[in-house]
C-alpha positions as CSV (number, residue, x, y, z in Angstrom):
1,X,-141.9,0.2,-11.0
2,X,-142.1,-2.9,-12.6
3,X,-145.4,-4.2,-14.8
4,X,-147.4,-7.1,-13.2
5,X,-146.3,-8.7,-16.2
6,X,-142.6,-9.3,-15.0
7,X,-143.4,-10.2,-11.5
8,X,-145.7,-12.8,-13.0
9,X,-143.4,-14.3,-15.3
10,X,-140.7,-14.1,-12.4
11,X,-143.3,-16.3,-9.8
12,X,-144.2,-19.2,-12.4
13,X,-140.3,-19.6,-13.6
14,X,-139.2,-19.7,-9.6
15,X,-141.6,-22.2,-9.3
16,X,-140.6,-24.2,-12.2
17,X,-137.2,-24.0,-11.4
18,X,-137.8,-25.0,-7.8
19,X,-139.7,-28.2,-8.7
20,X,-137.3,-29.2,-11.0
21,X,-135.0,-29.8,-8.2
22,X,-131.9,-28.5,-10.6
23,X,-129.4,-25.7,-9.1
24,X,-128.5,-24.5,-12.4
25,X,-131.9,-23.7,-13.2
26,X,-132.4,-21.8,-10.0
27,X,-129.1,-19.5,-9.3
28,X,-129.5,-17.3,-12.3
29,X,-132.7,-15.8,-10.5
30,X,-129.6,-14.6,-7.9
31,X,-127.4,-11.7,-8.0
32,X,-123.9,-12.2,-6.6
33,X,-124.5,-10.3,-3.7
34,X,-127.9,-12.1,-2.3
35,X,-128.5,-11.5,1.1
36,X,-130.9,-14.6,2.0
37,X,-132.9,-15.8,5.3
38,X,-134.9,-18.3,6.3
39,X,-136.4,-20.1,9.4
40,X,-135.3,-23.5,7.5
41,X,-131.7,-22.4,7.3
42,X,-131.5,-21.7,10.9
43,X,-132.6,-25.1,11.6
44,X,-130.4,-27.0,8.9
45,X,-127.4,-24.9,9.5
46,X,-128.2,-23.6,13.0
47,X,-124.6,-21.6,13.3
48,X,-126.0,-19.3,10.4
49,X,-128.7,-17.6,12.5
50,X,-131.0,-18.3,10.0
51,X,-129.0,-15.7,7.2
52,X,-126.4,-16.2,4.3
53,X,-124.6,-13.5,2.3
54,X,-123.5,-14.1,-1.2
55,X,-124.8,-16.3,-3.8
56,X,-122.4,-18.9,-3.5
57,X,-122.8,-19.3,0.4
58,X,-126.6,-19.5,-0.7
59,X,-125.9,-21.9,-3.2
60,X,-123.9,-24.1,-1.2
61,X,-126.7,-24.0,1.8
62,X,-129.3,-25.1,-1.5
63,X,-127.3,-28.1,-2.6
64,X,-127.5,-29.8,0.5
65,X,-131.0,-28.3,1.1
66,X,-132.4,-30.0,-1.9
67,X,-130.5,-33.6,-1.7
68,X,-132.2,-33.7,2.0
69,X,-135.4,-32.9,0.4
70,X,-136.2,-34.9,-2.4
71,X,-139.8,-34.8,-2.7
72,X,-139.7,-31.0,-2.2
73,X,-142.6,-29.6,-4.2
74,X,-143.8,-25.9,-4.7
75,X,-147.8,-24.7,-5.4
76,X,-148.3,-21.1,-6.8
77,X,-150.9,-19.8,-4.5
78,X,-150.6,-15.5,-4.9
79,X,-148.0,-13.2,-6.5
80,X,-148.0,-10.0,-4.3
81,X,-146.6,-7.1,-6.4
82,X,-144.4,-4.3,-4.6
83,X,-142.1,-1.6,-5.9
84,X,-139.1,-3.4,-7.6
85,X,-140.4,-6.5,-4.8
86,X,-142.9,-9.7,-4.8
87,X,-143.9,-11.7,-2.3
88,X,-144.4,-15.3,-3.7
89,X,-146.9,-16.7,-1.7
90,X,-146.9,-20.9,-2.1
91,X,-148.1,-24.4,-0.7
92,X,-144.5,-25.8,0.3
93,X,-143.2,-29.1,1.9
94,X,-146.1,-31.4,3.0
95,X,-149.0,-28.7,1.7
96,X,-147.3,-26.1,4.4
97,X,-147.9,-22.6,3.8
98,X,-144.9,-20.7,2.6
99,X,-143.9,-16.9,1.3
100,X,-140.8,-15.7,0.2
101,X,-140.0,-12.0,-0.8
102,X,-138.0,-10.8,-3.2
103,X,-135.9,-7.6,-3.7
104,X,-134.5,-7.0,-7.4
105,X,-132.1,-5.0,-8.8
106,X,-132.4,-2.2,-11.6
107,X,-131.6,-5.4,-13.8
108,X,-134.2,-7.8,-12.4
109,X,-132.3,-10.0,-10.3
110,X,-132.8,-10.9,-7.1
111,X,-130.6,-8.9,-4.1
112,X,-132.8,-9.9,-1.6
113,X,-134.7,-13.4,-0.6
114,X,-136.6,-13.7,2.7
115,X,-138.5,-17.3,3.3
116,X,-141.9,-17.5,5.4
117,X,-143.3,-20.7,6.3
118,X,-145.2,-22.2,8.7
């Protein structure tokens, strides 16, 4: 099990990464093999069912993501620790309430991403 230490670290640098709207910043959080979902994807890319497998696919899905959202802007509300898991629990788009959970590997990168939002 990880300290609260990592988890911590992990929630403010998302954030950070997020906000500053730059993919380069944000993809090495990802492992190669991400499995990702979210309700937003099924809406922007409706054929996906709302899941993409592999960073790149994920990464490709973000690009656009983030050019149609420009004044995209996340609030740290709660990090919920697990076992080798966090849910980051945020104010998203338009003050919305969000959550996202993460799964890491034995290395601390993220296999795993589920979004939450309102």
């Amino acid at each position: 099990m990880r300290d609260s230490n990592f988890y911590e670290k992990f929630a403010a640098e998302w954030i950070a990464a997020w906000n500053s709207h730059d993919i380069e910043r944000i993809m090495p959080h990802y492992d190669k093999s991400l499995k990702f979902s979210s309700p937003k994807l099924a809406n922007f890319i409706s054929s996906s069912g709302g899941k993409l497998s592999g960073k790149e696919a994920v990464r490709s899905y973000w690009v656009k993501a983030l050019a149609a959202q420009p004044g995209l802007h996340f609030e740290l509300v709660a990090v919920l620790k697990g076992v080798e898991s966090v849910v980051i629990h945020y104010k998203g788009v338009n003050g919305k309430l969000c959550a996202e959970f993460f799964m890491f590997s034995e290395e601390g990168i993220v296999v795993e991403s589920h979004a939450h939002g309102e």
